[in-house]
Every structure is written in structure tokens, then in C-alpha cells.
C-alpha positions as CSV (number, residue, x, y, z in Angstrom):
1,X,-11.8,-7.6,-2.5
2,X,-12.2,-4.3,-2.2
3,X,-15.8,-1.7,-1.4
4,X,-16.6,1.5,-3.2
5,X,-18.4,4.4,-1.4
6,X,-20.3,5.9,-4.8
7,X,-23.1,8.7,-5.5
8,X,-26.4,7.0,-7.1
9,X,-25.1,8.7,-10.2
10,X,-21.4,6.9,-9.9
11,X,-19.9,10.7,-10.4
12,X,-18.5,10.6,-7.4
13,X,-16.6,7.6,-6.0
14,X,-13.6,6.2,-3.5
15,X,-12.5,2.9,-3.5
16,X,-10.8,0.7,-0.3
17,X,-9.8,-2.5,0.6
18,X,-12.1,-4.5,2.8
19,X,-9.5,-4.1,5.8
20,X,-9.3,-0.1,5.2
21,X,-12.8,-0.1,4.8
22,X,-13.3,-1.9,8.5
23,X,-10.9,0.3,9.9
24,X,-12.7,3.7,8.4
25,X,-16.4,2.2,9.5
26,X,-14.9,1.7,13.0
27,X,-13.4,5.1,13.2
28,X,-16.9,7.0,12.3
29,X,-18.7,4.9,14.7
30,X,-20.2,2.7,12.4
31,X,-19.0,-0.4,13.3
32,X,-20.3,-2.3,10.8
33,X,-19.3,-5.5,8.6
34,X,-21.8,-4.8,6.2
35,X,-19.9,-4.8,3.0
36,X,-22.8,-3.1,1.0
37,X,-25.5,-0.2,2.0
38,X,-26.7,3.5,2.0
39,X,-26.4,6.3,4.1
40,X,-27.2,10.2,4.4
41,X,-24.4,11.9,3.2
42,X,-25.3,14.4,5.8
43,X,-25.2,11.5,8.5
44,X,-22.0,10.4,7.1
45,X,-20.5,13.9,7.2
46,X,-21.5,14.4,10.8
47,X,-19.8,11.1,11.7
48,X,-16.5,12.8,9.4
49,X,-16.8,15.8,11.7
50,X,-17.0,13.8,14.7
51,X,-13.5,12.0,14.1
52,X,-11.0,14.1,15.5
53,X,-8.3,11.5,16.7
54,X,-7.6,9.0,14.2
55,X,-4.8,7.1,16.1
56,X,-7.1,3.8,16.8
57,X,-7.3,3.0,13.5
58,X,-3.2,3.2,12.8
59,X,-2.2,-0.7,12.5
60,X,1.3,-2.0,12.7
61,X,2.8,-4.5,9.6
62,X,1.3,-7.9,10.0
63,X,2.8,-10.5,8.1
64,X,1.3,-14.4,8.2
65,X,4.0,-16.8,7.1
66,X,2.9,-19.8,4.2
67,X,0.3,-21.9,6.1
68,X,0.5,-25.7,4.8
69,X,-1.6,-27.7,3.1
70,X,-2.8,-31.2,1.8
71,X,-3.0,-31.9,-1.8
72,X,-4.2,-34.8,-3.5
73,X,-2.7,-36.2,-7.1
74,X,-2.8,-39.2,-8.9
75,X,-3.4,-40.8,-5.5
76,X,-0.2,-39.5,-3.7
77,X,-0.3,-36.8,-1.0
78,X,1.6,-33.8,-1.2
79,X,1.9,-30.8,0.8
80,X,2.2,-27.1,-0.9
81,X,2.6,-24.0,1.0
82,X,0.5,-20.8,0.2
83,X,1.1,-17.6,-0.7
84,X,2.0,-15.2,2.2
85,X,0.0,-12.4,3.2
86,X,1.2,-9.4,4.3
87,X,-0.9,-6.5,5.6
88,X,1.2,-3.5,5.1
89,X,-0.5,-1.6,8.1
90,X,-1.3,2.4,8.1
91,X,0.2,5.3,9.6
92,X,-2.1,8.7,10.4
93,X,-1.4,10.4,7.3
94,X,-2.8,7.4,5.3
95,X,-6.2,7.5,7.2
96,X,-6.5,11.4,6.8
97,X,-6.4,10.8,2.7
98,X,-8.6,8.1,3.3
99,X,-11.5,9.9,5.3
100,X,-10.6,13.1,3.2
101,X,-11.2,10.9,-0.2
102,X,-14.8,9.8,1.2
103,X,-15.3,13.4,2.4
104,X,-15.3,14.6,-0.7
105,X,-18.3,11.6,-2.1
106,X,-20.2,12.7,0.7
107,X,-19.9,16.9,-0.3
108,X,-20.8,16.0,-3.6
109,X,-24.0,13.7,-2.7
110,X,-24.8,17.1,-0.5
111,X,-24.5,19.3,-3.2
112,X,-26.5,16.7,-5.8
113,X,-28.9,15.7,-3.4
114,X,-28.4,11.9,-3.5
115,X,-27.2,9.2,-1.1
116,X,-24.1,7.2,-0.7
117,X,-24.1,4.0,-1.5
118,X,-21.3,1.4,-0.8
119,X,-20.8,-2.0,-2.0
């Protein structure tokens, strides 16, 4: 799953994964879980402004091995393993093109005089 920060007229839009998008909320101060809403773009550009150190969001590789699990056929039990999942993790760099991506929704919501909207 992933959440888009768009203008009301879609022109302008940036697209994260639901774990990047955590992180970024975090980072501005907006520690939300909210995975749909509107905002000033002025608010949002304040809180862009306000960002200077970026280091708390950095996350190191995380990989979960196959978790187990019961499954039920013609009346015999079986168990299956999953499918891994591996969060790859960020480094600064990443999170600068990130915050730069939605700085650049937020100048054009300015400049078009219309909110940003994520979801």
C-alpha cells in the first residue's frame, strides 16, 4: 500500500510507501497515522523548513524470516511458510529526495492556491 500527497487538481503529485510515509510524517512533526487528509501547503512548507536534521528517520535493513502457518485441505493439516519481507531501510540521501519530492506539491499548491491532500 502506498499514500499520495496530490494538489486538488492531481497536477501535482508524490507517491510513498506507507512505511516512508510514517517516517516523513514523523520527521515534520506530524506524527500522524492518518493514511488520508488535508493540509496548508503553507503549514506543510513551514514544517519542510523546520526539518533540518533528518538522521531520525534513517532505518537500518530489517528482514523478517517466513513465519509459519496452518492450512487446512481435504481434511489434512499442512503447514506453508510465507513470503519474507524485507524492508530495505533508508539512508539520508533517500529522505532528502523524498522531502524534496513533496516540497515541490506543496510550492505548487502555493502558487495555485489549493490544498494538499493525501490518501
Amino acid at each position: 500500500m502506498s499514500v499520495s500527497f496530490t494538489s486538488e487538481d492531481f497536477n501535482a503529485e508524490c507517491n510513498f510507501s506507507n512505511r516512508n510515509f510514517s517516517d516523513l510524517m514523523k520527521l515534520l512533526n506530524m506524527d500522524s497515522e492518518e493514511y488520508c487528509g488535508e493540509i496548508s501547503p503553507t503549514f506543510l512548507l513551514i514544517a519542510i523548513q523546520k526539518c533540518k536534521d533528518v538522521t531520525s528517520a534513517i532505518r537500518d535493513t530489517i528482514h523478517s524470516p517466513s513465519q509459519t502457518y496452518a492450512s487446512f485441505q481435504k481434511g489434512n493439516v499442512s503447514f506453508q511458510s510465507t513470503a519474507s519481507v524485507i524492508d530495505c531501510g533508508s539512508n539520508k540521501e533517500q529522505i532528502i529526495e523524498r522531502i524534496n519530492r513533496l516540497k515541490k506539491v506543496v510550492i505548487y499548491c502555493i502558487e495555485n492556491n489549493q490544498n494538499v491532500s493525501w490518501g
